[in-house]
C-alpha positions as CSV (number, residue, x, y, z in Angstrom):
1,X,13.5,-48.7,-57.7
2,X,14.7,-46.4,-60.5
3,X,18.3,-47.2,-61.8
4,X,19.1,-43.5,-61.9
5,X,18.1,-42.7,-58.3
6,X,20.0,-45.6,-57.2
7,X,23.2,-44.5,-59.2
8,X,22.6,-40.9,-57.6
9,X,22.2,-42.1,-54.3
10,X,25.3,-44.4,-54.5
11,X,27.3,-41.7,-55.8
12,X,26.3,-39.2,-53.1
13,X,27.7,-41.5,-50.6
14,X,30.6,-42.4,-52.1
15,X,31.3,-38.1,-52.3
16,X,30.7,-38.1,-48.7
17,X,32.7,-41.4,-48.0
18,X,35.6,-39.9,-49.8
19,X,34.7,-36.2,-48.1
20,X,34.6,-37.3,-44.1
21,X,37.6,-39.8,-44.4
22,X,40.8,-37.9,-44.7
23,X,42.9,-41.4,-45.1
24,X,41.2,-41.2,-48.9
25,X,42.9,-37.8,-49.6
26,X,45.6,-37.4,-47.3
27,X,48.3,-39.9,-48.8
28,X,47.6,-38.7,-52.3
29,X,48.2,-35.2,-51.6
30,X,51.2,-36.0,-49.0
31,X,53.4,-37.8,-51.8
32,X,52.3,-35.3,-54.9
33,X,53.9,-32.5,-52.4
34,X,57.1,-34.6,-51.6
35,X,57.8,-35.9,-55.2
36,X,56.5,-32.8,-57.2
37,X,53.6,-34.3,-59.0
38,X,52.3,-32.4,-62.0
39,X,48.3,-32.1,-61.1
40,X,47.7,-34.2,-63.8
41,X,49.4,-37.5,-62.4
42,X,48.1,-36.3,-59.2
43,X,44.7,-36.9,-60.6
44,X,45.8,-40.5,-63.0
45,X,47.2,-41.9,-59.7
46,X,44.0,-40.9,-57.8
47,X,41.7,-42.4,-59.9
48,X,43.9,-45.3,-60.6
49,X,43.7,-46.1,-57.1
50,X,40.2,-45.2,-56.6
51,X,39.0,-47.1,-59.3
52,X,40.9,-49.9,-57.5
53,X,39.3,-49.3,-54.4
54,X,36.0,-49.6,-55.9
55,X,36.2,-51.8,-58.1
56,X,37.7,-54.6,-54.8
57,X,34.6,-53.4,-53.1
58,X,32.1,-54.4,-56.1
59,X,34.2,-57.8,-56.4
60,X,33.9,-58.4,-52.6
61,X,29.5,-57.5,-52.7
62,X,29.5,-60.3,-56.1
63,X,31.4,-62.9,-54.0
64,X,29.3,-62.2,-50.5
65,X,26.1,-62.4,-53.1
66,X,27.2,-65.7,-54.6
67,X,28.9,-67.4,-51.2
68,X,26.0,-65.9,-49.0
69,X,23.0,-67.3,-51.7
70,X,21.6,-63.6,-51.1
């Protein structure tokens, strides 16, 4: 398989992961309203924590690989 239609296709579903599940938006935008966030640590926190949340996800794949033998 091609590495750039695999980094396509996983990017595609991560935009529509993020799109269909309000709980990855909601929060973000909730506290940037109530503590007057500047759109620009609107955005560092939302990375940040995006970043975060993928980043858990890849280490959880490399510890199923290695504990699973797949």
């Amino acid at each position: 398989m091609d590495m750039s239609l695999l980094i396509a296709g996983a990017a595609g579903l991560g935009f529509i992961h993020t799109v269909t599940g309000p709980d990855h938006y909601v929060p973000f935008t909730v506290m940037a309203r109530a503590e007057n966030w500047s759109l620009a640590k609107t955005a560092d926190d939302t990375v940040a924590c995006g970043l975060g949340h993928v980043g858990s996800s890849v280490v959880l794949c490399v510890l199923a690989i290695v504990l699973l033998g797949v």
